[in-house]
C-alpha positions, 0 to 999 in steps of 0.5 A: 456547499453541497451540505448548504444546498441540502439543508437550504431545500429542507428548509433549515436557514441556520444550518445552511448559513453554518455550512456556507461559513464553514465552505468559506473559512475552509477554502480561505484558510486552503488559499492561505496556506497554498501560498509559500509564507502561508500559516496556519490560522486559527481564527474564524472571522470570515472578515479577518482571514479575507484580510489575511489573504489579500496580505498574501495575495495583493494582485486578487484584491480587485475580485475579493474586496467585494466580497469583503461585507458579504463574507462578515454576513456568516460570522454569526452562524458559526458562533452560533453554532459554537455559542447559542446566543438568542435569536438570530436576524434570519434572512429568508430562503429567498435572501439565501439563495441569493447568498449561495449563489455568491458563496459559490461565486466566491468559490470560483475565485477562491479556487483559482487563487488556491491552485495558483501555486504550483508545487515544484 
């Protein structure tokens, strides 16, 4: 989130959407493979790994869904960076900053569930 942070105070939107979405699909797919049936995904959808996840850990359901609509809000900035396309819709660095602060929040729990496992 650091890197979000950064290009957030420099006012640069779009790197900062792409750092956040990055932060995310990172530490969805860590939890994910934290668990003992975890698997290596290859997909970027933010919306589908949080799927995939609640399939792996059911019980998180209740802090996770709410962040179900939130975490499809970044989908477009990784494409975009993979993919230019035409201009996106840009929230402004108000709405942004509302978002990392939710990024972060997320984070938390993503974390705690990623550390849950414990290796024997």
């Amino acid at each position: 989130m650091g890197r979000a942070k950064n290009q957030l105070g420099q006012n640069d939107l779009e790197a900062a959407g792409f750092w956040i979405q990055q932060s995310l699909e990172l530490a969805i797919k860590g939890c994910i493979i934290s668990h003992p049936e975890g698997e290596l995904i290859k997909e970027h959808g933010l919306g589908y790994l949080l799927k995939k996840l609640l399939q792996f850990y059911p019980e998180f359901a209740p802090s996770l869904e709410p962040y179900r609509d939130f975490v499809r809000k970044f989908e477009p900035f990784y494409i975009e960076a993979r993919y230019p396309m035409e201009e996106m819709q840009m929230p402004d660095s108000k709405q942004f900053r509302q978002y990392l602060d939710t990024a972060e929040q997320l984070l938390k729990i993503l974390t705690s569930i990623a550390f849950k496992q414990e290796n024997p």
